[in-house]
C-alpha positions in Angstrom: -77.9 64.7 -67.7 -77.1 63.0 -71.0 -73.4 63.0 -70.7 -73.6 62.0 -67.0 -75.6 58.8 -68.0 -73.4 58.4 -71.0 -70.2 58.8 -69.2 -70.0 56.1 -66.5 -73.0 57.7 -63.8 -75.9 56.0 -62.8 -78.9 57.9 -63.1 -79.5 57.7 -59.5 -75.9 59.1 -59.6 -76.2 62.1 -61.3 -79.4 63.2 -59.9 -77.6 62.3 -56.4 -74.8 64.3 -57.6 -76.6 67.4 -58.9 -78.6 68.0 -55.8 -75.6 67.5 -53.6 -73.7 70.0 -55.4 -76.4 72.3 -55.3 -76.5 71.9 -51.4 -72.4 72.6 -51.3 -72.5 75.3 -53.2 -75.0 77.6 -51.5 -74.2 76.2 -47.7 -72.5 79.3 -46.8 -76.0 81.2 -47.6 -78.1 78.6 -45.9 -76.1 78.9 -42.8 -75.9 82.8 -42.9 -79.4 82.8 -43.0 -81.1 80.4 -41.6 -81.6 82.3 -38.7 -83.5 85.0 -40.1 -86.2 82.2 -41.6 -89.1 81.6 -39.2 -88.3 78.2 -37.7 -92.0 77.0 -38.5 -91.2 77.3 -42.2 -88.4 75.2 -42.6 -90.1 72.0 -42.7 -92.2 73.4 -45.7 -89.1 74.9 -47.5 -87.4 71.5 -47.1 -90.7 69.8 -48.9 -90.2 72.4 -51.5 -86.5 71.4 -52.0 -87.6 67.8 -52.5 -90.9 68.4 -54.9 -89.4 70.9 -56.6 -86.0 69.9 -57.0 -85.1 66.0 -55.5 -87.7 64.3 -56.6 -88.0 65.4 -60.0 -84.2 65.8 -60.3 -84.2 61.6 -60.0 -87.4 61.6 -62.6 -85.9 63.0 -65.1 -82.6 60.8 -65.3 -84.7 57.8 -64.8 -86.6 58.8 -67.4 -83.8 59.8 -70.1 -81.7 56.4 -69.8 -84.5 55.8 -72.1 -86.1 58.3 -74.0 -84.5 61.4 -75.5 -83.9 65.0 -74.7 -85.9 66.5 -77.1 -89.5 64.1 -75.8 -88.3 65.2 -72.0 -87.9 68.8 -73.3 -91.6 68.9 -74.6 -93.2 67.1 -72.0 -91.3 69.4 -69.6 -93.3 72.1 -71.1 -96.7 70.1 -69.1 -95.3 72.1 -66.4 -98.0 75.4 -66.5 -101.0 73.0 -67.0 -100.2 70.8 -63.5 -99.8 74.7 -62.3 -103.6 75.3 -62.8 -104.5 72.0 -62.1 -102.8 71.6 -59.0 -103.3 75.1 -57.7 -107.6 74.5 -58.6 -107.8 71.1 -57.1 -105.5 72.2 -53.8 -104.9 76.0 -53.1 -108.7 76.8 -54.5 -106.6 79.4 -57.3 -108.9 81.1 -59.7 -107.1 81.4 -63.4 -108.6 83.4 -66.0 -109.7 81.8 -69.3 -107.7 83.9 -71.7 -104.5 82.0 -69.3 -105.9 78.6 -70.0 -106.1 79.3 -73.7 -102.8 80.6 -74.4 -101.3 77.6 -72.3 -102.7 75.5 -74.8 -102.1 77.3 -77.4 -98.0 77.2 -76.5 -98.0 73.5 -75.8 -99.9 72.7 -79.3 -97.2 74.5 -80.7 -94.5 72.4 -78.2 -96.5 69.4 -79.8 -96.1 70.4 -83.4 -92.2 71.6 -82.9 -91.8 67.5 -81.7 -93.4 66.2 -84.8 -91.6 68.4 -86.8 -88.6 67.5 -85.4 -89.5 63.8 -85.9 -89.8 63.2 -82.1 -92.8 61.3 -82.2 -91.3 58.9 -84.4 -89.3 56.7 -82.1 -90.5 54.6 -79.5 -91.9 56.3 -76.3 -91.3 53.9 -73.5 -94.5 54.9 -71.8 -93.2 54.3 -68.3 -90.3 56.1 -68.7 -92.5 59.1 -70.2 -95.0 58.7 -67.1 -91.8 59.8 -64.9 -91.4 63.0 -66.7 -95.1 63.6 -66.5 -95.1 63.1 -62.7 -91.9 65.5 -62.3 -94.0 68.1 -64.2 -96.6 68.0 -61.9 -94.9 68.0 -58.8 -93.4 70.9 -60.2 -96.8 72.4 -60.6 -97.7 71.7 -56.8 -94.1 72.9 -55.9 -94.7 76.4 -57.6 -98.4 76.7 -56.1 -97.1 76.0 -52.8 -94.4 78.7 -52.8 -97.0 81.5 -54.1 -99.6 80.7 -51.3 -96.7 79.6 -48.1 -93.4 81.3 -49.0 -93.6 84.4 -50.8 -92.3 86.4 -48.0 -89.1 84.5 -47.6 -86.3 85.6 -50.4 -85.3 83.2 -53.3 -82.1 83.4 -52.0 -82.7 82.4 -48.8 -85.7 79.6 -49.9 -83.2 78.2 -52.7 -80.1 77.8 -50.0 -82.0 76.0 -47.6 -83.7 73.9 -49.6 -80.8 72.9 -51.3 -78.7 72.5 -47.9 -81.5 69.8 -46.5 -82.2 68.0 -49.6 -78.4 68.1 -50.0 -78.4 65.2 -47.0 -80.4 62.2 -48.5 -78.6 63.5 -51.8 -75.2 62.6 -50.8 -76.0 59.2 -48.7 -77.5 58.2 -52.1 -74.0 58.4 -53.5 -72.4 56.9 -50.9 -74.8 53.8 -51.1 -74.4 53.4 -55.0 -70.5 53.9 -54.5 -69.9 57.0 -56.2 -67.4 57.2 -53.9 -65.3 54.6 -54.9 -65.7 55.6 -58.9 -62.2 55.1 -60.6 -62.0 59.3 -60.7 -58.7 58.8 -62.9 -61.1 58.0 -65.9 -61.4 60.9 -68.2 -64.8 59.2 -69.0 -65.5 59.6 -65.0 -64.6 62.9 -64.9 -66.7 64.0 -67.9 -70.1 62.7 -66.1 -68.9 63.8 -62.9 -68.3 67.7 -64.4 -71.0 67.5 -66.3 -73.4 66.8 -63.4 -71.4 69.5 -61.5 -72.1 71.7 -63.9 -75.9 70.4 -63.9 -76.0 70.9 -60.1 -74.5 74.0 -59.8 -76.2 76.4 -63.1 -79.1 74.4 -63.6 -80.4 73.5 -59.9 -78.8 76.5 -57.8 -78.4 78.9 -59.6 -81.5 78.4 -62.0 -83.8 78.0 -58.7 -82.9 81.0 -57.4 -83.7 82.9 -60.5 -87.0 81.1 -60.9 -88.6 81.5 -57.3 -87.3 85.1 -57.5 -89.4 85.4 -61.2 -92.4 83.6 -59.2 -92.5 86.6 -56.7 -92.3 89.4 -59.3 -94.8 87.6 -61.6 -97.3 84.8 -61.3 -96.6 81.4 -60.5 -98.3 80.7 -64.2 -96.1 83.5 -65.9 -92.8 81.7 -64.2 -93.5 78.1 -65.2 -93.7 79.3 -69.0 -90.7 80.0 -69.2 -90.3 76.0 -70.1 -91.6 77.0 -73.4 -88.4 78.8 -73.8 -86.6 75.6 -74.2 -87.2 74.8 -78.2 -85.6 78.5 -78.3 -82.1 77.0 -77.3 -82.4 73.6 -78.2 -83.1 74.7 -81.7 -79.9 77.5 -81.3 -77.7 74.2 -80.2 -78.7 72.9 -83.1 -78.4 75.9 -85.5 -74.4 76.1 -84.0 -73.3 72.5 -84.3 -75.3 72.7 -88.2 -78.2 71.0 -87.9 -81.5 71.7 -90.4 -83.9 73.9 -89.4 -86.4 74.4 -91.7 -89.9 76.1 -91.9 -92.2 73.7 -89.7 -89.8 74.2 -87.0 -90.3 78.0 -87.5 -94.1 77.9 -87.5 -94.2 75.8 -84.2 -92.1 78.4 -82.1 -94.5 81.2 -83.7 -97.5 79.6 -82.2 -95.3 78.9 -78.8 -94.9 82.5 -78.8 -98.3 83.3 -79.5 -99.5 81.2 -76.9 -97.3 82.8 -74.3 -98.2 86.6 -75.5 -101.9 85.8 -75.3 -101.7 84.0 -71.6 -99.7 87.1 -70.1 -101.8 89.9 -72.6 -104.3 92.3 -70.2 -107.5 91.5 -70.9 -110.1 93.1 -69.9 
């Protein structure tokens, strides 16, 4: 997302451009397929392409024109709290306590890794934070509605047609900001534009369908942790290109990791 904005795209742009891709990519699968989906769940699987993908997709560019990776990083971590909030206050889900506790307990430590990492230092452009906050949670309702409405459809075949349809307002959204007409001979062009390839095709396809399939094998609670598992790499990014890491960064992914053992534990 960062090199798309700071290459030439819009934000609108490169979310536009991500979800497209996504769409191209995987077509062949959604038209395979699509016959073997019950018509009557397309509509949903559609809404789940544009909670779960679209919508926040545009969020979180919006978002990082003005606040940085490592803040959208964190607050993409919110993502297993809307989870149980959304799922009590609209599917009627019962979570166990121990669940609740070791949520918190991994975003204190998400917290603490930001502080340490001076995150909290720099202005937050509240607005622009609120957007990430509202892509986490319709990522919570997203995840939710899949468990209760989709679970017997494969994460394959969920992924490509969700893609496929949200692929449609994706690309008339280029077309109206002009991506079209871009000056493509700019290497500066072609770095956003490969970079939101790249974006669009690992990080929206492919990811997608190796998240709903984890949401099927696990819980919808398990899968959305995984966003703690982003100070992990951002921290090894920063380890390869020589950056300090030093003991308070240490101690904050302990507690992340405690926080995740003790949510997924049996207890009994």
């Amino acid at each position: 997302m960062k090199l798309g904005l700071e290459h030439g795209l819009s934000a609108y742009q490169v979310a536009a451009l991500r979800i497209a891709l996504a769409g191209l990519v995987l077509l062949p699968v959604a038209i395979r397929t699509f016959r073997l989906v019950p018509l009557q769940k397309i509509p949903l699987i559609i809404l789940s392409g544009t909670l779960g993908s679209l919508l926040p997709a545009f969020l979180f560019c919006v978002a990082e024109e003005k606040i940085d990776s490592a803040l959208a990083g964190t607050l993409n971590a919110l993502t297993p709290i809307f989870v149980l909030v959304t799922g009590a206050l609209f599917f009627h889900s019962h979570v166990a306590k121990h669940k609740v506790t070791g949520i918190c307990i991994a975003f204190a430590g998400m917290v603490l890794l930001l502080i340490s990492r001076g995150g909290l230092q720099k202005e937050l452009h509240i607005g622009y934070t609120m957007l990430v906050v509202l892509a986490t949670a319709l990522y919570g309702f997203n995840v939710n509605m899949v468990s209760k409405y989709l679970l017997g459809i494969s994460s394959l075949q969920l992924t490509a047609i969700a893609m496929v349809g949200n692929a449609i307002p994706a690309t008339l959204i280029l077309i109206i900001t002009g991506f079209f007409r871009l000056p493509f001979k700019n290497t500066s062009i072609l770095i956003a534009t490969g970079a939101s390839a790249l974006l669009g095709v690992l990080g929206t396809a492919v990811a997608t369908v190796m998240f709903y399939a984890l949401v099927k094998r696990a819980s919808a609670v398990f899968a959305t942790m995984v966003t703690y598992g982003i100070p992990f790499v951002a921290i090894g990014w920063g380890l390869y290109f020589g950056e300090d890491v030093g003991w308070s960064e240490i101690l904050s992914l302990v507690v992340i990791l405690t926080g995740v053992y003790w949510a997924n534990r049996r207890h009994v």
